[in-house]
Predicted model as a PDB file, atoms N, CA, C, CB and O in Angstrom, pLDDT in the B-factor column:
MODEL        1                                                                  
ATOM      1  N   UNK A   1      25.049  46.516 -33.623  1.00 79.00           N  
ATOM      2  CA  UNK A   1      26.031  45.599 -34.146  1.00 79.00           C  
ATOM      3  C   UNK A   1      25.740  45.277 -35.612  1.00 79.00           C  
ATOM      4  CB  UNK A   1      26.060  44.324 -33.311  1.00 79.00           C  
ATOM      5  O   UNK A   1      26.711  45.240 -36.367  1.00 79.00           O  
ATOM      6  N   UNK A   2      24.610  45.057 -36.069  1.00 73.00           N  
ATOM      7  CA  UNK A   2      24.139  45.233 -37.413  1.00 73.00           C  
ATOM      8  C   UNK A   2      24.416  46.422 -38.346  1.00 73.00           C  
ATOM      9  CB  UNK A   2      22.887  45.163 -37.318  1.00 73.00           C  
ATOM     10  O   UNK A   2      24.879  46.256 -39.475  1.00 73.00           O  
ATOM     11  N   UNK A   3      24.070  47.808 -37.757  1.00 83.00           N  
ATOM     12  CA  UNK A   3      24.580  48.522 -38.437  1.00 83.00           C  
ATOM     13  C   UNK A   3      26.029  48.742 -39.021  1.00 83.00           C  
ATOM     14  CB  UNK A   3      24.241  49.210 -37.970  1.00 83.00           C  
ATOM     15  O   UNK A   3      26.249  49.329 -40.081  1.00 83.00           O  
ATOM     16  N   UNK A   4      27.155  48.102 -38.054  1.00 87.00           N  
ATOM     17  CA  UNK A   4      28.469  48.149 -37.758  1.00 87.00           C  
ATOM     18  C   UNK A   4      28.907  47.181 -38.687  1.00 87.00           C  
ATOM     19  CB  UNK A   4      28.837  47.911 -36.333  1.00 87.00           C  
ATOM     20  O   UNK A   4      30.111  47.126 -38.938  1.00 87.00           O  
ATOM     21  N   UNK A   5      28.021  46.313 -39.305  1.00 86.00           N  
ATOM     22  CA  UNK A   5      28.036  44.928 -40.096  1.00 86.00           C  
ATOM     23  C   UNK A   5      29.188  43.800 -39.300  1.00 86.00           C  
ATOM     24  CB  UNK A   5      28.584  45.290 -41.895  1.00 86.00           C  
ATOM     25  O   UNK A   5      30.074  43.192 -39.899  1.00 86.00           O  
ATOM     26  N   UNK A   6      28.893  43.714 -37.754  1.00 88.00           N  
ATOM     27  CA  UNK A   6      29.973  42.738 -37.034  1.00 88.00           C  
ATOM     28  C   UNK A   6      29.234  41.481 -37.606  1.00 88.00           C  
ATOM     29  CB  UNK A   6      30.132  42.814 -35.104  1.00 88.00           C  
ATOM     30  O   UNK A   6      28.058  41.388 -37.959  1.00 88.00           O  
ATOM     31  N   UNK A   7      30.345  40.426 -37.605  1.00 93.00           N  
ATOM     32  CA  UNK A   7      29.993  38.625 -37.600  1.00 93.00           C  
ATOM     33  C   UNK A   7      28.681  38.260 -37.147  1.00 93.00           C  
ATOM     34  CB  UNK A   7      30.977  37.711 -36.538  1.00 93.00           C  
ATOM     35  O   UNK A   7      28.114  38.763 -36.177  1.00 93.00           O  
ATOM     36  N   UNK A   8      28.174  37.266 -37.976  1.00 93.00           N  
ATOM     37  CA  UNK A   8      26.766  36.614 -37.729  1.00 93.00           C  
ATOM     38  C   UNK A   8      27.686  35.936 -36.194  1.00 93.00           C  
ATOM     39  CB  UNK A   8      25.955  35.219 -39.325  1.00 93.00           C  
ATOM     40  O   UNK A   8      27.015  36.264 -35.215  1.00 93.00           O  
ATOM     41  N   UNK A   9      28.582  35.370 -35.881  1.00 93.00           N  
ATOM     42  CA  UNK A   9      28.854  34.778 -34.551  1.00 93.00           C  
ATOM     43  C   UNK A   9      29.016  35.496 -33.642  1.00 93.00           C  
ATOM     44  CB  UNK A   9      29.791  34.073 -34.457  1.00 93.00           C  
ATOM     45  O   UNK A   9      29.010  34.951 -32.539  1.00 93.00           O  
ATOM     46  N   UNK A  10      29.217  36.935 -33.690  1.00 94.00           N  
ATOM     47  CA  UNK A  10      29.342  38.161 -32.794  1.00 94.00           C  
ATOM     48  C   UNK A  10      27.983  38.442 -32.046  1.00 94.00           C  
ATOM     49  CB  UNK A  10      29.760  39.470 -33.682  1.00 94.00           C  
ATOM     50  O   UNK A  10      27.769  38.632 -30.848  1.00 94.00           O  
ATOM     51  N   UNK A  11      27.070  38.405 -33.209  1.00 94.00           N  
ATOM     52  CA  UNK A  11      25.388  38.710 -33.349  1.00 94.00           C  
ATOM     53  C   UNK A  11      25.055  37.625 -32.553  1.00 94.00           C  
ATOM     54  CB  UNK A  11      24.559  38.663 -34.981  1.00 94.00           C  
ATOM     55  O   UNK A  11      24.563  37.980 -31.482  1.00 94.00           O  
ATOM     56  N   UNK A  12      25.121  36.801 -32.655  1.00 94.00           N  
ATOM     57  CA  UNK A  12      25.015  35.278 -32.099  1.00 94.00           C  
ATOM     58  C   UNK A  12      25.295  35.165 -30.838  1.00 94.00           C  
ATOM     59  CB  UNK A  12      25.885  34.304 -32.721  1.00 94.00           C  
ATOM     60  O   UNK A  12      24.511  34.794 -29.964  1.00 94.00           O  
ATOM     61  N   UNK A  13      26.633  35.538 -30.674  1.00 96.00           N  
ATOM     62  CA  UNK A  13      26.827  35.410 -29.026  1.00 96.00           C  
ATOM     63  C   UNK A  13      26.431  36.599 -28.042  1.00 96.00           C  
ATOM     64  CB  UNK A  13      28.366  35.186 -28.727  1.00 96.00           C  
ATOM     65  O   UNK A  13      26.565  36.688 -26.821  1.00 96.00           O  
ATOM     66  N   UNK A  14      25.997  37.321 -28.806  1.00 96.00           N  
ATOM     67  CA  UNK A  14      25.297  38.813 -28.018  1.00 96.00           C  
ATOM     68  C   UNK A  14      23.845  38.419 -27.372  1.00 96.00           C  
ATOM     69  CB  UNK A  14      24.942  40.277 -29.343  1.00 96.00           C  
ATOM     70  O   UNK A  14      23.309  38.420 -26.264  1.00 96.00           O  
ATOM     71  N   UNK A  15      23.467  38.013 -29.006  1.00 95.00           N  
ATOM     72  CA  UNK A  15      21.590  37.606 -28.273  1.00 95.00           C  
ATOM     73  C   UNK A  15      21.499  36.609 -27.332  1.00 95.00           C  
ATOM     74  CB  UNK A  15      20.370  36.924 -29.435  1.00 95.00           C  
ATOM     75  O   UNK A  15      20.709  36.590 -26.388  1.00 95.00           O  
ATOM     76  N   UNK A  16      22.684  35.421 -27.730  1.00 97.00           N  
ATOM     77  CA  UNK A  16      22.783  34.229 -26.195  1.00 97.00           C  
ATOM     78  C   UNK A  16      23.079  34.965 -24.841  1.00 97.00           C  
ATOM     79  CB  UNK A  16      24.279  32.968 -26.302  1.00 97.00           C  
ATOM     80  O   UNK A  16      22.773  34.619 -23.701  1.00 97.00           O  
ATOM     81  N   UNK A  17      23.798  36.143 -25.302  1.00 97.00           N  
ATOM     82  CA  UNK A  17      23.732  36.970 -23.474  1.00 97.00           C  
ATOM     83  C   UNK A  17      22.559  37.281 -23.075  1.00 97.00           C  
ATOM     84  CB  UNK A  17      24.467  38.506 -23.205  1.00 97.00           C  
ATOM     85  O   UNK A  17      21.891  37.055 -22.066  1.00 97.00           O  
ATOM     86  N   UNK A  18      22.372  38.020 -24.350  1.00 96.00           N  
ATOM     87  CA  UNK A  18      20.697  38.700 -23.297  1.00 96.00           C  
ATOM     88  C   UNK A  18      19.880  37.628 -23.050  1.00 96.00           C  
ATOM     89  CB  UNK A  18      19.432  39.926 -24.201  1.00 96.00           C  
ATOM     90  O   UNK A  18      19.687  37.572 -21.835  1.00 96.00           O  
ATOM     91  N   UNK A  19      19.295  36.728 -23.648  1.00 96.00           N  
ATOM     92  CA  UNK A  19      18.460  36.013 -23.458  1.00 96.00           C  
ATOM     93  C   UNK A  19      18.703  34.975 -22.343  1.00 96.00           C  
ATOM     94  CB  UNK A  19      18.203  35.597 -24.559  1.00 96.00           C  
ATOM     95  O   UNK A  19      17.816  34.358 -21.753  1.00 96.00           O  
ATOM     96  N   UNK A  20      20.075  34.867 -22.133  1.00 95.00           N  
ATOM     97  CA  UNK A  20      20.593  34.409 -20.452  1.00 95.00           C  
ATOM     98  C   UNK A  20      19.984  35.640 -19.142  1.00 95.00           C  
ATOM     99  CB  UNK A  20      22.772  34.475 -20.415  1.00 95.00           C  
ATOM    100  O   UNK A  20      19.243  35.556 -18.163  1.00 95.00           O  
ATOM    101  N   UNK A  21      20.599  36.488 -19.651  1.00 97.00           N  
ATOM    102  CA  UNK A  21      20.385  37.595 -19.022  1.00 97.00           C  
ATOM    103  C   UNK A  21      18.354  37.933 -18.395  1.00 97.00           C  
ATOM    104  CB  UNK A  21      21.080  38.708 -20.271  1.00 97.00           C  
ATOM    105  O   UNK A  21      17.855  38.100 -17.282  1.00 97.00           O  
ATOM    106  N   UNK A  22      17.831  37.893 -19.680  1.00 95.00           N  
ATOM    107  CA  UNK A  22      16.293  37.935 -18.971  1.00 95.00           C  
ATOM    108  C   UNK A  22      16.023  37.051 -18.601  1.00 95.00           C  
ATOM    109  CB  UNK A  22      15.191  38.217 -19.568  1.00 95.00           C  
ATOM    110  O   UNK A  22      15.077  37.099 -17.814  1.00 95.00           O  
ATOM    111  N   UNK A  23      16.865  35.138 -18.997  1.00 90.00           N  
ATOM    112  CA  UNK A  23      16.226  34.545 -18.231  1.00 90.00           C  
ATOM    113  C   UNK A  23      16.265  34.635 -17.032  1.00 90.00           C  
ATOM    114  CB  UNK A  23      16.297  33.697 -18.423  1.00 90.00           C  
ATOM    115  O   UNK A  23      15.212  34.790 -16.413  1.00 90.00           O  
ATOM    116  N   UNK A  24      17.556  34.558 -16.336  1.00 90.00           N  
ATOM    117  CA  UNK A  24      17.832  35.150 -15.015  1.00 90.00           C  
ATOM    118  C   UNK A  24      17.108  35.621 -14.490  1.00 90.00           C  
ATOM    119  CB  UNK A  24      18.561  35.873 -14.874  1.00 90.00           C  
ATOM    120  O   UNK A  24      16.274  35.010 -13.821  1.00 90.00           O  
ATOM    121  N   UNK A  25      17.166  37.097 -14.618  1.00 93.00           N  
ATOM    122  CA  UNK A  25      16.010  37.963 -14.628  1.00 93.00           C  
ATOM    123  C   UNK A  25      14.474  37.674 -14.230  1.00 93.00           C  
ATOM    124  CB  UNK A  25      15.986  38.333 -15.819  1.00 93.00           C  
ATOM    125  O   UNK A  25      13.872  38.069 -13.232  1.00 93.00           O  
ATOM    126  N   UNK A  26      14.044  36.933 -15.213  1.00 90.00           N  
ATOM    127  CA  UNK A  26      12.995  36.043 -14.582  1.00 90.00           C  
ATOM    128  C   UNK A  26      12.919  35.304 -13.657  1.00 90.00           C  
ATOM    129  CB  UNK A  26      12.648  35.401 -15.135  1.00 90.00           C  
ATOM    130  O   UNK A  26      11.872  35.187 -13.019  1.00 90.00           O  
ATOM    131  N   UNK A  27      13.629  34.873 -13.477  1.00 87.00           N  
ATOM    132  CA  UNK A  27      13.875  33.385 -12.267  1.00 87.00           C  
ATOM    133  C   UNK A  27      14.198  34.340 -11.438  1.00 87.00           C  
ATOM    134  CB  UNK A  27      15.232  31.915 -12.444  1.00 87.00           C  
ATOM    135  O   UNK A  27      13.328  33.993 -10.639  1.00 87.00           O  
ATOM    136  N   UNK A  28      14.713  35.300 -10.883  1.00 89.00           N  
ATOM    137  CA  UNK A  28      15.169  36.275  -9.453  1.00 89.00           C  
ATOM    138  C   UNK A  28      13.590  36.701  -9.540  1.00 89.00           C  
ATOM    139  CB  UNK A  28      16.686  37.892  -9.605  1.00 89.00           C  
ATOM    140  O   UNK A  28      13.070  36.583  -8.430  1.00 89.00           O  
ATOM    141  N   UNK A  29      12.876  37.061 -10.326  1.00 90.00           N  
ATOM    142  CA  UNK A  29      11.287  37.813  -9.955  1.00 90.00           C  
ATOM    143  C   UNK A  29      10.748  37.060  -9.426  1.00 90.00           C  
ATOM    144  CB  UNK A  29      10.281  38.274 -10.964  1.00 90.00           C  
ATOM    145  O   UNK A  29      10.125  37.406  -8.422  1.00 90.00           O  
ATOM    146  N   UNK A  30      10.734  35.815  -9.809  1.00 88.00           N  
ATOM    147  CA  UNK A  30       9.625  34.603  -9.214  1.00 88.00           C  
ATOM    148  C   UNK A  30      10.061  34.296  -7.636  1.00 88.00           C  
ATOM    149  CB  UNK A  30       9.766  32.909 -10.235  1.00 88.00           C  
ATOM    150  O   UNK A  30       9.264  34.208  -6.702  1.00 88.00           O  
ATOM    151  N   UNK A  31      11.688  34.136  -7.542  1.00 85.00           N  
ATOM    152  CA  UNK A  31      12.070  34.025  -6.636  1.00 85.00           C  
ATOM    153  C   UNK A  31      11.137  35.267  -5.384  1.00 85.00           C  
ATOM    154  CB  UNK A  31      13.528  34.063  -7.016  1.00 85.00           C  
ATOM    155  O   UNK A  31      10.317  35.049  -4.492  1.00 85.00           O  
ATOM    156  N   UNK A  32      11.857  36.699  -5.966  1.00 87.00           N  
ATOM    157  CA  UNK A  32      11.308  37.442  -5.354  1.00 87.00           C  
ATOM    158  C   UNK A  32       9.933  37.362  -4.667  1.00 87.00           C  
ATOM    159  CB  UNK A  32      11.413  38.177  -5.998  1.00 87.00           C  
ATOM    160  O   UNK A  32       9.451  37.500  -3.543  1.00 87.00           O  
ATOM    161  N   UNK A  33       9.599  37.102  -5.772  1.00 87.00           N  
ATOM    162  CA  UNK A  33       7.392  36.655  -5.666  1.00 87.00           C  
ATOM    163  C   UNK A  33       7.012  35.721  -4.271  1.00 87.00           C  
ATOM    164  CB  UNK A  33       6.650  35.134  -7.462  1.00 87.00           C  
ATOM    165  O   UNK A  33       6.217  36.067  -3.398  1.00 87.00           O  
ATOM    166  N   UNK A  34       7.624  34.729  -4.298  1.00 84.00           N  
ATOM    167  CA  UNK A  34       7.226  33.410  -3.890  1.00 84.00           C  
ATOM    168  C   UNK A  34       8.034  34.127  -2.202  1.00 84.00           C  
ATOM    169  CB  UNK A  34       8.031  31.689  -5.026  1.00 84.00           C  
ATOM    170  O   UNK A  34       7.288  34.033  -1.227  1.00 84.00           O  
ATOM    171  N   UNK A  35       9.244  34.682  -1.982  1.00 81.00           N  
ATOM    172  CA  UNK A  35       9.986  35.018  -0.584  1.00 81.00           C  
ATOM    173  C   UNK A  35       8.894  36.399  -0.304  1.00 81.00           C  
ATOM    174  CB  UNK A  35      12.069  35.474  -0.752  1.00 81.00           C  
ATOM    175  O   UNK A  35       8.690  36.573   0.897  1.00 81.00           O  
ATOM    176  N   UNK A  36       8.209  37.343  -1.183  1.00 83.00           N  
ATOM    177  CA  UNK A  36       7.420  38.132  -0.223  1.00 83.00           C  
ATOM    178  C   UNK A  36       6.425  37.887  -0.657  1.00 83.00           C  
ATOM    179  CB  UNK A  36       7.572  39.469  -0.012  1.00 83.00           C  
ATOM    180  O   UNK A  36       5.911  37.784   0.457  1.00 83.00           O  
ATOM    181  N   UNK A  37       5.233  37.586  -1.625  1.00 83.00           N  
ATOM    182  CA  UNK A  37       3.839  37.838  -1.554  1.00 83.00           C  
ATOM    183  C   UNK A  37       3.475  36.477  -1.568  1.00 83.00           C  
ATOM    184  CB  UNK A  37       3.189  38.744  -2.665  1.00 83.00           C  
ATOM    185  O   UNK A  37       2.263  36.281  -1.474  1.00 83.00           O  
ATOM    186  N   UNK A  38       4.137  35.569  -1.652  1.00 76.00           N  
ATOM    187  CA  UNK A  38       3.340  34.611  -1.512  1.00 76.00           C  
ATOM    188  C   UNK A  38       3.741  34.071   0.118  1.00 76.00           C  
ATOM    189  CB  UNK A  38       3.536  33.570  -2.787  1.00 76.00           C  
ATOM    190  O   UNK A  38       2.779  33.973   0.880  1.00 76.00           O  
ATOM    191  N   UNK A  39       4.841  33.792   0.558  1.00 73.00           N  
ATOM    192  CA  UNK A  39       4.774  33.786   1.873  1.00 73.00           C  
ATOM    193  C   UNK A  39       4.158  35.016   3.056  1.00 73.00           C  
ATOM    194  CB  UNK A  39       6.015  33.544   2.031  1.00 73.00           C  
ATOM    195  O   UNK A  39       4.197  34.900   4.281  1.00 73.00           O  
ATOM    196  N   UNK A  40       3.617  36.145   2.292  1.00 79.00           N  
ATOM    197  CA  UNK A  40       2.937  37.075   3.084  1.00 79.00           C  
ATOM    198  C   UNK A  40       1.848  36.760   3.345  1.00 79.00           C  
ATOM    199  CB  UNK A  40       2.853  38.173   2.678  1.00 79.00           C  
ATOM    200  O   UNK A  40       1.573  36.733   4.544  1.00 79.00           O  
ATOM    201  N   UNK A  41       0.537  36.309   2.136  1.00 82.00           N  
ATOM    202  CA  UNK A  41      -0.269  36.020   2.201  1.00 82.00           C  
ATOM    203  C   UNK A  41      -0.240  34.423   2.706  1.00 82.00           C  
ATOM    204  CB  UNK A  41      -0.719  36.481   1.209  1.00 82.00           C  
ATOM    205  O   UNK A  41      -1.363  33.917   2.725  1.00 82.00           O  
ATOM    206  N   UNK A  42       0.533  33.803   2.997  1.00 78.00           N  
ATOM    207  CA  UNK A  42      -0.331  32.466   3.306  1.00 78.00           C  
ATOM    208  C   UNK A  42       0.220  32.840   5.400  1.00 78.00           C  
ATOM    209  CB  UNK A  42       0.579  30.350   2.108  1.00 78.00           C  
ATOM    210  O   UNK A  42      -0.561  32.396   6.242  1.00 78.00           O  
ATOM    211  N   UNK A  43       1.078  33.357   5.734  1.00 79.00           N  
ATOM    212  CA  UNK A  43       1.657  33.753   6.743  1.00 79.00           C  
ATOM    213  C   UNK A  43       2.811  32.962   7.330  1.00 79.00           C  
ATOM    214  CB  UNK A  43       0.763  33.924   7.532  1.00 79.00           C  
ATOM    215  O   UNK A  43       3.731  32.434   6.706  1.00 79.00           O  
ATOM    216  N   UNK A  44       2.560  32.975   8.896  1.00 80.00           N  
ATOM    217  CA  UNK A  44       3.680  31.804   9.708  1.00 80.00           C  
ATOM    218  C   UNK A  44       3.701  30.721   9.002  1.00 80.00           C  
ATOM    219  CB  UNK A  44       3.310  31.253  11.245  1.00 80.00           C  
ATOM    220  O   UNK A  44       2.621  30.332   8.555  1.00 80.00           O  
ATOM    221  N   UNK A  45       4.751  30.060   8.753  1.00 80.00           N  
ATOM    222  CA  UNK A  45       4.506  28.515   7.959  1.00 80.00           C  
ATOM    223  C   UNK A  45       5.450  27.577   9.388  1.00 80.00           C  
ATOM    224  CB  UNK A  45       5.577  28.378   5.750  1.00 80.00           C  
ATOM    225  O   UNK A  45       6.331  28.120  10.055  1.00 80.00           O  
ATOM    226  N   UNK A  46       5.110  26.510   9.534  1.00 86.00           N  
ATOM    227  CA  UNK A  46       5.707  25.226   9.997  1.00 86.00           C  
ATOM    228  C   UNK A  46       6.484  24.831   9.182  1.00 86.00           C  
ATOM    229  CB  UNK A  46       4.910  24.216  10.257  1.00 86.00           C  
ATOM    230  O   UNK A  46       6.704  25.330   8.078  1.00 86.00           O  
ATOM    231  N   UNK A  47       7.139  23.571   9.820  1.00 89.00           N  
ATOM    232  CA  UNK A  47       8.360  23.122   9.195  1.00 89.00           C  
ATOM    233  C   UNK A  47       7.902  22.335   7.847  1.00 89.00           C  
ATOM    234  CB  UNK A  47       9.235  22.167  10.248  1.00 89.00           C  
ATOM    235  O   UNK A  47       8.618  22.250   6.850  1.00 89.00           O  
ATOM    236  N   UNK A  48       6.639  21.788   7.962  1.00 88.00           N  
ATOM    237  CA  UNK A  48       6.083  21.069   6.350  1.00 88.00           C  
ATOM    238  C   UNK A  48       5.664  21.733   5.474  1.00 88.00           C  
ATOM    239  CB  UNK A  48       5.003  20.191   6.299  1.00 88.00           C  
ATOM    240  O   UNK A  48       5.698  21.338   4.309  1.00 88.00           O  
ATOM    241  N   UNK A  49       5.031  23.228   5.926  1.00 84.00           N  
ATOM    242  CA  UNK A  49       5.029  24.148   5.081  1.00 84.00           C  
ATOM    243  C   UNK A  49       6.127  24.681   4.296  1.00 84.00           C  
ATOM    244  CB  UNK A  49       4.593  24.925   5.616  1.00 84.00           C  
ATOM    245  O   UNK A  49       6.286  24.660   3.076  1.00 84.00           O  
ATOM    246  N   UNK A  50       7.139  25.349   5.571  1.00 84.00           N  
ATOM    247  CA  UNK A  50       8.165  25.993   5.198  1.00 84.00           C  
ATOM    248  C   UNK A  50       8.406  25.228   3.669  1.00 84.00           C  
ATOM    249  CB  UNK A  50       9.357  25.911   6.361  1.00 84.00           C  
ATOM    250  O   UNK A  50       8.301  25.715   2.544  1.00 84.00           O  
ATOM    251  N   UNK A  51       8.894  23.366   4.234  1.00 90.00           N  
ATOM    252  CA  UNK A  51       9.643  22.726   2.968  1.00 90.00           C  
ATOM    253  C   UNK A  51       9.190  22.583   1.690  1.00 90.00           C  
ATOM    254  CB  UNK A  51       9.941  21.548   3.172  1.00 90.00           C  
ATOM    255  O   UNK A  51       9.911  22.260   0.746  1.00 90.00           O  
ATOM    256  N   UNK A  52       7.218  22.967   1.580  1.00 87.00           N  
ATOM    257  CA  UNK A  52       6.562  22.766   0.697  1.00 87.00           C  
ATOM    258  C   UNK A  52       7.259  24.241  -0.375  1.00 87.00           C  
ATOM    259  CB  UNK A  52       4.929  22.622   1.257  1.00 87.00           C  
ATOM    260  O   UNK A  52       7.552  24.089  -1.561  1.00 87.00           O  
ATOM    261  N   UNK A  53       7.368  25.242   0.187  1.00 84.00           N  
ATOM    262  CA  UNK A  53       7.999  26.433  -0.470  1.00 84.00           C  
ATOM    263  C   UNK A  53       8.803  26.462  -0.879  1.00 84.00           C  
ATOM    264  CB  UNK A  53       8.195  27.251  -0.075  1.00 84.00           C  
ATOM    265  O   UNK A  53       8.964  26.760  -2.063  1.00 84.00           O  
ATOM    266  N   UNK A  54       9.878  26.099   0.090  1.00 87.00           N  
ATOM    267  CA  UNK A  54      11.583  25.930  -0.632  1.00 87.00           C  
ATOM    268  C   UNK A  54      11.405  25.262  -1.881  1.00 87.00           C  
ATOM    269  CB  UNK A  54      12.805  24.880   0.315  1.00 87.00           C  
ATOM    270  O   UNK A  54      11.864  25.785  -2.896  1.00 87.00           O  
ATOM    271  N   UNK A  55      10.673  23.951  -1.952  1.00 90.00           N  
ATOM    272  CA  UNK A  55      10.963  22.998  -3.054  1.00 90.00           C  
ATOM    273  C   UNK A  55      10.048  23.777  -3.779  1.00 90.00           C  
ATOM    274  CB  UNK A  55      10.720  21.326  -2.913  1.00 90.00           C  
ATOM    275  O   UNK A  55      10.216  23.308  -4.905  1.00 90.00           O  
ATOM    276  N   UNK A  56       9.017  24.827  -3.920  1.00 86.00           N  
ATOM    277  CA  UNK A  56       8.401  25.144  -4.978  1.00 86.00           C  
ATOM    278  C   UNK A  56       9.267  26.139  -5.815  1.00 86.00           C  
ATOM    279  CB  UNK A  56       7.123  25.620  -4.610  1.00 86.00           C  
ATOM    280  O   UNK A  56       9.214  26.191  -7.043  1.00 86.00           O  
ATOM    281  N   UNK A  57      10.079  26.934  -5.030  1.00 84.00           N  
ATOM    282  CA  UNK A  57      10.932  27.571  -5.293  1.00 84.00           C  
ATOM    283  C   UNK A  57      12.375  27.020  -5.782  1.00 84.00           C  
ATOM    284  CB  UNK A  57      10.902  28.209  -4.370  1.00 84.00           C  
ATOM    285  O   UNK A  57      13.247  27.783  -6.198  1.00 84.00           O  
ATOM    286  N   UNK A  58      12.503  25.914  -5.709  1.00 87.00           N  
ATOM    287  CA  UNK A  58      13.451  24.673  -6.401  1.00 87.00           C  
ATOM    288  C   UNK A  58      13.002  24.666  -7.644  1.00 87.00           C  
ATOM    289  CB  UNK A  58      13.337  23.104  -5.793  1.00 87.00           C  
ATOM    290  O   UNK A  58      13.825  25.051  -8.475  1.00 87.00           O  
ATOM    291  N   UNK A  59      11.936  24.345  -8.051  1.00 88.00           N  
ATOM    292  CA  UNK A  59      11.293  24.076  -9.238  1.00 88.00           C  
ATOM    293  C   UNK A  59      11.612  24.713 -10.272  1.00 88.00           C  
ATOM    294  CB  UNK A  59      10.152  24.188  -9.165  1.00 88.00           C  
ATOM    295  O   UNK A  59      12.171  24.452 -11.337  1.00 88.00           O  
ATOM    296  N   UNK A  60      10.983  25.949  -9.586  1.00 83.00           N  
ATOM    297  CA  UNK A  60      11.380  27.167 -10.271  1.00 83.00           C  
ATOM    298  C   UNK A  60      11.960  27.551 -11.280  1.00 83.00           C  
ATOM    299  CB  UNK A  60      11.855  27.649  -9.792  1.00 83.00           C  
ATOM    300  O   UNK A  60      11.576  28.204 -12.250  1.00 83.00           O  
ATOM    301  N   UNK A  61      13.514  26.838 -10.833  1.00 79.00           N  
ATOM    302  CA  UNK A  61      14.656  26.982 -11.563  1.00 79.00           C  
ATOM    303  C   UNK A  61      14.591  26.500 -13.017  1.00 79.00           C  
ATOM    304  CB  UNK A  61      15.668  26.328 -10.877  1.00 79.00           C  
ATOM    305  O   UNK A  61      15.378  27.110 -13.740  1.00 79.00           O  
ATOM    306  N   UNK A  62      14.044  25.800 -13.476  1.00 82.00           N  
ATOM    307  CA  UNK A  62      13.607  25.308 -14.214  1.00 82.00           C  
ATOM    308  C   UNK A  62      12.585  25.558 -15.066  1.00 82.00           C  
ATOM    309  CB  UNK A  62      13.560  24.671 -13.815  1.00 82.00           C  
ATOM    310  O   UNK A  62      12.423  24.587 -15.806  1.00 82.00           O  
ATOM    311  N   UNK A  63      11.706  26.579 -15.317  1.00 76.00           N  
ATOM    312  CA  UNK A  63      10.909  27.367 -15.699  1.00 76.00           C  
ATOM    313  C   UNK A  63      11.689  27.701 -17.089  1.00 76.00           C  
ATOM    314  CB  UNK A  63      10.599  28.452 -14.652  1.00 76.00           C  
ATOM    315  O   UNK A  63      11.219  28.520 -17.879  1.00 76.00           O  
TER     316      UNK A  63                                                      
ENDMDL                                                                          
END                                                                             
């Protein structure tokens, strides 16, 4: 887009995609993380467990 010499607001709203885009990105990995290796390794969870996860995985979002 630089080479093409498009609008500094063109440029602008491109990099706000991607950088939405990996954040995302990030937040689905962790997600990923936390639904298989971390509930693999700790194993069966109970219901106070279970909720301790969900909400860590709440958090998350926010990262």
């Amino acid at each position: 887009m630089m080479e093409d010499h498009r609008s500094c607001l063109d440029l602008a709203q491109q990099l706000h995609a991607v950088e939405k885009a990996i954040s995302q990105a990030k937040k689905i990995l962790i997600q990923d993380h936390i639904d298989h290796c971390l509930e693999d390794a700790v194993g069966e969870l109970n219901d106070e467990r279970r909720r301790t996860i969900d909400e860590f995985k709440e958090i998350t979002k926010y990262l």
